[in-house]
C-alpha positions in Angstrom: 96.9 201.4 188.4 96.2 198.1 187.1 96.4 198.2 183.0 93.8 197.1 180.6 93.3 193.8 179.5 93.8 194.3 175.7 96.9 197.0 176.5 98.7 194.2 178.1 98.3 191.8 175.2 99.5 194.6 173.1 102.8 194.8 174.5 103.0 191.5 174.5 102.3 190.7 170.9 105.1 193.7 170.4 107.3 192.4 172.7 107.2 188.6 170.9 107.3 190.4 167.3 110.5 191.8 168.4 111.6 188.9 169.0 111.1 186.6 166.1 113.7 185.7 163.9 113.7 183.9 160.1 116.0 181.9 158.2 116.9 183.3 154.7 118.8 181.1 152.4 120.3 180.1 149.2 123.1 182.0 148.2 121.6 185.4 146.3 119.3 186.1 149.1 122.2 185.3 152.1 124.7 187.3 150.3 122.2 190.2 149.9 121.3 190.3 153.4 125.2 190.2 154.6 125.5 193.2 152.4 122.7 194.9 153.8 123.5 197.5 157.0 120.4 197.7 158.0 119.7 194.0 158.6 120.6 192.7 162.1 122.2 189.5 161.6 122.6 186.6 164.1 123.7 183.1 162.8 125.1 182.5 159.5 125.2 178.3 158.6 127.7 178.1 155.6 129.2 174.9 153.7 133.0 175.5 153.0 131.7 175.8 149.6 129.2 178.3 149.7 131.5 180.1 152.7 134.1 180.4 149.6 131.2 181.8 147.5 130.1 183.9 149.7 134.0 186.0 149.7 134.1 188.9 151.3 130.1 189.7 151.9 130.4 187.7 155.3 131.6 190.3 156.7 132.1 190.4 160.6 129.6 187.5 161.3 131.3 184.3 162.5 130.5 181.7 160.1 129.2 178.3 161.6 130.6 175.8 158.9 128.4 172.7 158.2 127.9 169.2 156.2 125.5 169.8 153.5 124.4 166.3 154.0 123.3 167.5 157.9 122.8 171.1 156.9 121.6 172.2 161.0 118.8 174.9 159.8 114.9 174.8 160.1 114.1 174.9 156.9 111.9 173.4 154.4 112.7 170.1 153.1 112.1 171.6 149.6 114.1 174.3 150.3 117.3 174.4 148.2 119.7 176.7 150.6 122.7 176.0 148.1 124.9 175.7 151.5 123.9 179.0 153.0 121.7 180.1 155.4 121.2 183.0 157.3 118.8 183.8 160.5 118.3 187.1 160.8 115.3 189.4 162.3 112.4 191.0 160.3 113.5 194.5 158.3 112.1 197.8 160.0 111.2 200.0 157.3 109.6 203.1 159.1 106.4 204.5 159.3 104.2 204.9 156.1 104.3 208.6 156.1 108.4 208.8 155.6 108.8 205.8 153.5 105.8 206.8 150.7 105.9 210.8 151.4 105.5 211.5 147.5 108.9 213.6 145.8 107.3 213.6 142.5 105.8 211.3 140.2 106.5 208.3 142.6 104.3 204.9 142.0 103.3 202.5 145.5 102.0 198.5 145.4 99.2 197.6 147.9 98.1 193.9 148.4 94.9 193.0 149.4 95.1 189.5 151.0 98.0 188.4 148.6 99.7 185.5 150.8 101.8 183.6 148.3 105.4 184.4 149.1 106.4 183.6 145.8 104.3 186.1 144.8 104.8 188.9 146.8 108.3 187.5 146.1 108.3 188.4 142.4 106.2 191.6 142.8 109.1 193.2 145.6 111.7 192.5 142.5 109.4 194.1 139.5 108.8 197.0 142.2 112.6 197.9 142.9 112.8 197.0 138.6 110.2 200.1 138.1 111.4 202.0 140.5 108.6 202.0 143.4 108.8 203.8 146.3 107.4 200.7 148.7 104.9 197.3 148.7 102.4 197.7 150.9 100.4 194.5 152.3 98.5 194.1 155.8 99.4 192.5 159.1 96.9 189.5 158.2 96.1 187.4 155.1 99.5 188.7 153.8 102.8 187.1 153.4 105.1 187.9 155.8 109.2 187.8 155.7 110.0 185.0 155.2 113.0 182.4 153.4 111.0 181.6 150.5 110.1 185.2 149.9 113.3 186.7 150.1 114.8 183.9 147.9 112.2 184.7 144.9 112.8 188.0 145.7 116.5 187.4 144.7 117.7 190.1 146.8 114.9 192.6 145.9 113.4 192.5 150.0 117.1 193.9 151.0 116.5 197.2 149.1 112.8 197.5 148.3 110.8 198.9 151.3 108.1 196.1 152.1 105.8 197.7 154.8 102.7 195.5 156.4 100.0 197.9 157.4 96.7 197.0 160.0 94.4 198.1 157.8 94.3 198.3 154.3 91.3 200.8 153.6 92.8 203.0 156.1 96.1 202.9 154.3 94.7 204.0 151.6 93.5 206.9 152.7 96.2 207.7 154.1 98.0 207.6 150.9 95.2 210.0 149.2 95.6 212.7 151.9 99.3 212.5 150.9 98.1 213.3 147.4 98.3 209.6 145.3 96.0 208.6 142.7 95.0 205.0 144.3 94.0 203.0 141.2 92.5 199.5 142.2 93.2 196.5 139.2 89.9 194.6 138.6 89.9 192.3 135.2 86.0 193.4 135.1 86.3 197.1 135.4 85.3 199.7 132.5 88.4 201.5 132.2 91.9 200.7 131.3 94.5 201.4 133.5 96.4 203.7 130.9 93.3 205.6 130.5 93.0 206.4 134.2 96.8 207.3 134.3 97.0 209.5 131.9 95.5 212.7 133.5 98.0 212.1 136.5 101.4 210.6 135.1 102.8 213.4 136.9 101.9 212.9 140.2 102.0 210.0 142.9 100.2 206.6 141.5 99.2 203.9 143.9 98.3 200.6 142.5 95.9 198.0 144.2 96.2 194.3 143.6 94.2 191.4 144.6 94.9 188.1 145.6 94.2 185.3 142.9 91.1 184.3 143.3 89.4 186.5 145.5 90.7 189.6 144.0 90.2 192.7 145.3 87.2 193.3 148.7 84.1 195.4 147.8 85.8 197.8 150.6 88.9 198.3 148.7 87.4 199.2 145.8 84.8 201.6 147.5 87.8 203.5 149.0 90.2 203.5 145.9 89.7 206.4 143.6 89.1 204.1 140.1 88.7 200.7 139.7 90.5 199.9 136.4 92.5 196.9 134.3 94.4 195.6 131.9 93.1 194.9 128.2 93.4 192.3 126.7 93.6 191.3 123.5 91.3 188.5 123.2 88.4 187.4 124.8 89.4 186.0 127.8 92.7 186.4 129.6 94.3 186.6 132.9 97.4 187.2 134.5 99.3 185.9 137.1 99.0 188.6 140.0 102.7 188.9 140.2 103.1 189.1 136.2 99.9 192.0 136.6 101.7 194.0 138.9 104.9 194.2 136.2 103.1 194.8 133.4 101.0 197.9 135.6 104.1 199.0 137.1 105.7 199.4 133.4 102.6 200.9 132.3 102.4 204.0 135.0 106.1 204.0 134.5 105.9 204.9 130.7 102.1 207.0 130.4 
């Protein structure tokens, strides 16, 4: 039996996500990754420098020794790899339901369309800071694995689960039937976020951020149990989204 049309390109968009490979680099994020057990390493490009840097974290890996001058990796041209660079393929996490099934009073990161890697970047290190179980962005409009984000990351997308989810509303509701609070950030909402955490500081937190810009879709807010923000104490004020998400993930950390 012949199979369907949009099965086929199914496998085949699994088969060519299996596939793909990235280059990390810079020395932090390289040495984090060599560390890391559950990253499946392939090529590791190393001055005699950086190799010498790099000690004993190499590991097994044979190192491919290079001119910094002619460094022989795809990168960037603004990319400063500091003599190191590793490729590697994309982390697997596991499904949603083990890596956020609550324990407690645990606290999750969604991002609706946030595609900066710099900022989901920063965000993966506040979240590991504050102790969240995962960041949760979508297969589209979201920044994927990549160099830059693991290098602002500085080692944080090693250790802090960063899962990629079809659909975001859906995800959300998922999270709700596993018993989280979802609170969505919106600078124009009524009520503060502390206010709306207060009644459930013990129990799972989810917090919704949106891309600059943009913020957060109508349909993310209809699905997320409160829409709420942070005060300010002037007039006007806003915050970088990577800078919200620290000062939130503080906040629920400490109501």
């Amino acid at each position: 039996m012949k199979k369907p049309k949009w099965v086929i390109e199914k496998e085949k968009a699994r088969r060519a996500e299996a596939s793909e490979t990235l280059w990390l680099f810079g020395l932090h994020a390289v040495r984090d990754a060599l560390r890391n057990p559950r990253r499946e390493k392939l090529r590791l490009v190393v001055t005699k420098n950086a190799l010498d840097r790099l000690g004993d974290a190499v590991g097994d890996i044979e190192p491919e020794i290079a001119d910094a001058r002619k460094f022989p990796v795809p990168l960037d041209s603004g990319s400063v790899h500091q003599g190191a660079a590793l490729e590697v393929r994309a982390l697997d996490w596991g499904p949603l339901a083990e890596v956020c099934a609550p324990v407690g009073a645990d606290r999750v990161v969604l991002l609706d369309r946030v595609s900066d890697p710099h900022n989901v970047g920063a965000i993966l290190r506040s979240a590991e800071v504050f102790g969240a179980r995962a960041v949760i962005g979508t297969l589209r409009h979201a920044a994927p694995e990549t160099g830059a984000l693991a290098k602002t990351a500085s080692g944080a997308l090693e250790r802090q689960p960063y899962l990629r989810e079809r659909n975001l509303a859906e995800t959300i509701k998922a999270l709700q039937e596993m018993g989280y609070t979802v609170l969505a950030l919106d600078g124009e909402a009524d009520e503060t976020l502390e206010e709306a955490a207060a009644p459930v500081a013990d129990h799972p937190i989810a917090l919704v951020f949106g891309a600059e810009g943009p913020g957060l879709r109508e349909r993310t807010k209809d699905v997320a149990d409160k829409v709420v923000k942070i005060p300010f104490a002037g007039a006007f004020g806003s915050l970088n989204v990577s800078n919200a998400a620290a000062v939130a993930l503080y906040a629920v950390r400490n109501t």
